[in-house]
C-alpha positions in Angstrom: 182.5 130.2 100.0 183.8 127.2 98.3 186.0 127.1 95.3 185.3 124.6 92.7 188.9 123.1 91.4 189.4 123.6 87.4 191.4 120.7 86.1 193.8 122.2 83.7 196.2 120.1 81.2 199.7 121.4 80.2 202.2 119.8 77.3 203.1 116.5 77.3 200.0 115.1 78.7 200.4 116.3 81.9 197.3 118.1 84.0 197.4 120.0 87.2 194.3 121.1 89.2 194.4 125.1 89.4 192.6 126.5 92.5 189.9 129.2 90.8 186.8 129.8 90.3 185.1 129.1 87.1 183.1 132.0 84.7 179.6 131.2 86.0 180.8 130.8 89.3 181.0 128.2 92.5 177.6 126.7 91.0 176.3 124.8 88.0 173.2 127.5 86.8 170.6 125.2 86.7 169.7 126.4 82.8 173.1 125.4 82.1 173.2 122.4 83.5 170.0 121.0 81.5 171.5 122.4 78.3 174.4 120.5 78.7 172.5 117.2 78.7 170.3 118.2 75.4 173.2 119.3 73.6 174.1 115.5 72.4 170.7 115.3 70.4 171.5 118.8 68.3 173.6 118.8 64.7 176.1 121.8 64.6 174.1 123.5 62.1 171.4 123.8 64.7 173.5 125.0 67.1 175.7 127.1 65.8 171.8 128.8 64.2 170.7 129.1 67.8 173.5 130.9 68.9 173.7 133.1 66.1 170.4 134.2 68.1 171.8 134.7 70.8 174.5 136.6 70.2 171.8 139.2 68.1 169.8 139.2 71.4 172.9 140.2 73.2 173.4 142.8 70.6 170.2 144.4 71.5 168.6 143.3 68.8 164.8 142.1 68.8 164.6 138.3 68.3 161.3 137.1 67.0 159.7 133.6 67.5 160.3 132.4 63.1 163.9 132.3 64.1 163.3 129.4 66.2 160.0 127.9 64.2 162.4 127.7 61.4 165.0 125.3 63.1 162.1 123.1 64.3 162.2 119.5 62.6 161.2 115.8 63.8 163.7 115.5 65.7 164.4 118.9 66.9 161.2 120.4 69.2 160.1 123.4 70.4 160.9 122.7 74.0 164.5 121.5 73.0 165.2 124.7 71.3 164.3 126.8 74.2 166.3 124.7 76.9 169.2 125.0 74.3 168.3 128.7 73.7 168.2 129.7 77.2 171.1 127.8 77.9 173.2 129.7 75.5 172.0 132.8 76.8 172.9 132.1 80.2 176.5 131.2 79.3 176.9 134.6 77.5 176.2 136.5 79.9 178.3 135.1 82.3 181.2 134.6 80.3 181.0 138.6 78.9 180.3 139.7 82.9 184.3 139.0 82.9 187.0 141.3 81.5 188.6 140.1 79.1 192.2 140.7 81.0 190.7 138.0 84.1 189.0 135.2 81.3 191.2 134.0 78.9 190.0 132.4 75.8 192.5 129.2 77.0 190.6 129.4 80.8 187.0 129.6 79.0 187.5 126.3 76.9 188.6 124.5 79.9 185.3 125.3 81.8 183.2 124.4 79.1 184.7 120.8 78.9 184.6 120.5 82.6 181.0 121.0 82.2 181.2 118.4 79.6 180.2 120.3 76.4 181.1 118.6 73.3 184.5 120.1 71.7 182.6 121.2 68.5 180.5 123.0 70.4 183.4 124.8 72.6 185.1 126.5 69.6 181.8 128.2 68.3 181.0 129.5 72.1 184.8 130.9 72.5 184.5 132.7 69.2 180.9 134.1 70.3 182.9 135.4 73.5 186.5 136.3 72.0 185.1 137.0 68.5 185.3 140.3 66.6 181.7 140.9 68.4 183.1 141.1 71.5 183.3 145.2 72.2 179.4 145.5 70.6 178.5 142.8 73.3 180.5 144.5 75.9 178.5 147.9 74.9 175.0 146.6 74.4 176.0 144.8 78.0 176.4 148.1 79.8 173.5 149.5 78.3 171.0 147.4 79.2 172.4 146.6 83.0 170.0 147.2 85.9 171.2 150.4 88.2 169.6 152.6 90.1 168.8 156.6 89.5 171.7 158.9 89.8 171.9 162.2 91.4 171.7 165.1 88.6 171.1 168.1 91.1 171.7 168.5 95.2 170.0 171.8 96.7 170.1 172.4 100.2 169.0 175.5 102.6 169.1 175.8 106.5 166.1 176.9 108.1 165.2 178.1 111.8 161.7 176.9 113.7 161.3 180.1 115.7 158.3 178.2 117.7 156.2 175.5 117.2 152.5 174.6 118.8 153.7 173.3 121.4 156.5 175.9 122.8 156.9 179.3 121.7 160.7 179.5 121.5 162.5 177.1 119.7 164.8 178.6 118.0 166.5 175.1 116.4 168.3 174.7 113.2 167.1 171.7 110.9 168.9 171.3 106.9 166.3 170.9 103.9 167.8 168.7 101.2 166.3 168.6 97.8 167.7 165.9 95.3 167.0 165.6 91.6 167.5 162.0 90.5 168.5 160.9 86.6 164.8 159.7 86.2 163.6 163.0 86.8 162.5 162.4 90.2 163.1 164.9 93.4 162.9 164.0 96.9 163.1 166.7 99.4 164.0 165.9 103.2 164.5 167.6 106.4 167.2 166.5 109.0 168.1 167.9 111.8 171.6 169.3 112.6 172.9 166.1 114.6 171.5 163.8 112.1 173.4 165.8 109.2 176.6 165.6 111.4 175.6 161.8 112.1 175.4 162.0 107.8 178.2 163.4 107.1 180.7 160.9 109.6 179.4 158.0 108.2 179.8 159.3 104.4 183.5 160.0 105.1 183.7 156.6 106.9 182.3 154.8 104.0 184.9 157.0 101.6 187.8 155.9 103.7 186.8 152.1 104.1 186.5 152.1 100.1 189.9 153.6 99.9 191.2 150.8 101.9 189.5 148.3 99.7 191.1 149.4 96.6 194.4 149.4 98.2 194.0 145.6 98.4 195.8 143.4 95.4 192.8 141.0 95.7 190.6 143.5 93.8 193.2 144.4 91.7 192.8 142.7 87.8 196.2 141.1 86.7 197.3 140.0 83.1 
């Protein structure tokens, strides 16, 4: 994967190009990237309205459609205030995805003017991000994040086939599992012994290659 060079600018004029990847990524989202080219024809007012918005829908909070109506004038339309809108949103969300320990509010301002968003603009998105808003964000963020069901409950009981239709001896083990999921769902499957040893390898395989992983500084966050 390819790493797109930030150019970063230190005292005295002077500006290195720091190998790492920026908040949203190796790639431009494509909502951003049209935002970026309406943003010349919106007043700060406007904008800083609009992202207000945002930020409340972010919050969890229900947005309804005379917030935008009411910033709608001649030269403001509808269609410009949902490119800008969406936009916005977009950004958020990939800018609070990051701890705050790995995007610094210095790093942040530097990919928004590489992206070429106007400096007036830059200070109202890094105090959406760094502002005193930020832990309800980060909150209402894990809330409302896609995951799948849990497991509440695990049952499990070993039964014996003495015979079966087609022999009359059989005599083989199989393992009934019963799970209860956080949804409130229960599946219930039957395995046989060398499947549930095949199971159980691969569990422990998994548990030691994660171990390794986490040994690794590369996933480790750093100040």
């Amino acid at each position: 994967m390819s790493i797109i060079q930030v150019q970063s600018s230190k005292a005295g004029g002077s500006s290195t190009l720091a190998d790492r990847t920026p908040f949203y990524g190796t790639r431009v989202p494509p909502e951003v990237k049209v935002m970026v080219k309406e943003l010349k024809k919106l007043d700060k007012k406007t904008f800083r309205s609009l992202l207000t918005v945002a930020v409340s829908a972010l919050e969890g909070a229900d947005v309804d459609a005379k917030s935008f109506t009411d910033l709608q004038t001649n030269g403001i339309t509808e269609d410009l205030i949902s490119i800008i809108y969406s936009g916005l949103l977009s950004t958020l969300r990939l800018a609070l995805r990051l701890p705050q320990t790995s995007l610094k509010p210095e790093l942040f301002k530097e990919d928004l003017k590489e992206l070429n968003i106007p400096e007036e603009f830059i200070v109202d998105l890094a105090s959406a991000v760094f502002g005193g808003k930020r832990a309800k964000l980060d909150v209402s963020a894990l809330d409302s994040r896609t995951r799948l069901p849990t497991l509440q409950n695990f049952r499990w009981r070993v039964d014996v086939a003495i015979s079966t239709s087609a022999l009359n001896r059989v005599l083989e083990p199989t393992i009934l599992m019963e799970m209860t999921l956080s949804d409130g769902r229960i599946q219930t499957f039957e395995v046989p012994v060398s499947k549930f040893h095949e199971l159980r390898y691969n569990v422990a395989h998994v548990l030691r290659e994660m171990e390794g992983l986490e040994k690794r500084n590369v996933l480790k966050i750093q100040d």
